[in-house]
C-alpha positions as CSV (number, residue, x, y, z in Angstrom):
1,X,-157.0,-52.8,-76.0
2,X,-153.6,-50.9,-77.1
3,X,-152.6,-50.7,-73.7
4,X,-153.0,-54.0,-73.2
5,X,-151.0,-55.1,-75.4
6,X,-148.5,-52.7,-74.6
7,X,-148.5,-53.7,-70.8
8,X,-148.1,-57.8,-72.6
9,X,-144.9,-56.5,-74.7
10,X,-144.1,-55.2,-71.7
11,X,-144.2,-58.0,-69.7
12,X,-143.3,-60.7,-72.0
13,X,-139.9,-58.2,-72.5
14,X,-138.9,-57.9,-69.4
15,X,-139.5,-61.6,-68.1
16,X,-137.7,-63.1,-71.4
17,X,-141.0,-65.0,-72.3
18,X,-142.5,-64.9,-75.8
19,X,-145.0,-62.2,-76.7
20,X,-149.0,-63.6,-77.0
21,X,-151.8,-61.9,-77.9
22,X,-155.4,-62.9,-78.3
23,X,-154.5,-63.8,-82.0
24,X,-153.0,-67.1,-80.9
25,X,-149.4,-65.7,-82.4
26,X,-146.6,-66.4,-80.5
27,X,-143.3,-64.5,-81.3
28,X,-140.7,-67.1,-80.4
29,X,-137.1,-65.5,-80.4
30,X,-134.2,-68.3,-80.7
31,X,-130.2,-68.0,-80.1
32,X,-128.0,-70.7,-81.0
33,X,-124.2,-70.7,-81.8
34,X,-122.8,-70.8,-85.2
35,X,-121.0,-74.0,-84.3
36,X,-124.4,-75.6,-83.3
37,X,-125.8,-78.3,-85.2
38,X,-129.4,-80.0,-85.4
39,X,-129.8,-83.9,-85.4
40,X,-132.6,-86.0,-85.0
41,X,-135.4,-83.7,-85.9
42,X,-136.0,-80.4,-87.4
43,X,-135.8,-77.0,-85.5
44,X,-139.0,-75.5,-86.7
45,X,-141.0,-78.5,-86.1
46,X,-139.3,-78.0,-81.9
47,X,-140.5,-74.5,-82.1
48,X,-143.9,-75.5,-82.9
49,X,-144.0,-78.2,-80.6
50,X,-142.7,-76.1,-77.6
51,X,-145.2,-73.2,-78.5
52,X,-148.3,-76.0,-78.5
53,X,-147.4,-77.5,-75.1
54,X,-147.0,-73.8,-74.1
55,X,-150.5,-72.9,-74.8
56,X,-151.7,-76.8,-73.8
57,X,-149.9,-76.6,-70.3
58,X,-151.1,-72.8,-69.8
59,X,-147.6,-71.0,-69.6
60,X,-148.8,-69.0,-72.8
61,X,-151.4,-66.8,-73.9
62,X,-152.7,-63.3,-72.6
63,X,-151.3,-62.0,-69.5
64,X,-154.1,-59.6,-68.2
């Protein structure tokens, strides 16, 4: 199982995706500018949303 998930951080590392395990946590890394601002809607809430389409459209989860 450990090298699984090594070969996953692997993966997910070199690719740019977020890291997934079979624990259902995704480890979502975000950049934005100091001179960004967020209207309309709250940041978190996006991250969430974006992670459950992820798993709901198939793009995340465990890479085997």
């Amino acid at each position: 199982m450990l090298l699984q998930l090594l070969e996953n951080a692997k993966i997910a590392r070199e690719e740019g995706v977020p890291l997934c395990q079979d624990t259902g946590l995704a480890v979502v890394f975000v950049e934005i500018g100091q001179d960004v601002h967020v209207v309309g809607g709250d940041l978190n809430e996006a991250i969430h949303e974006g992670v459950r389409q992820g798993y709901k459209d198939g793009y995340l989860g465990l890479l085997l």
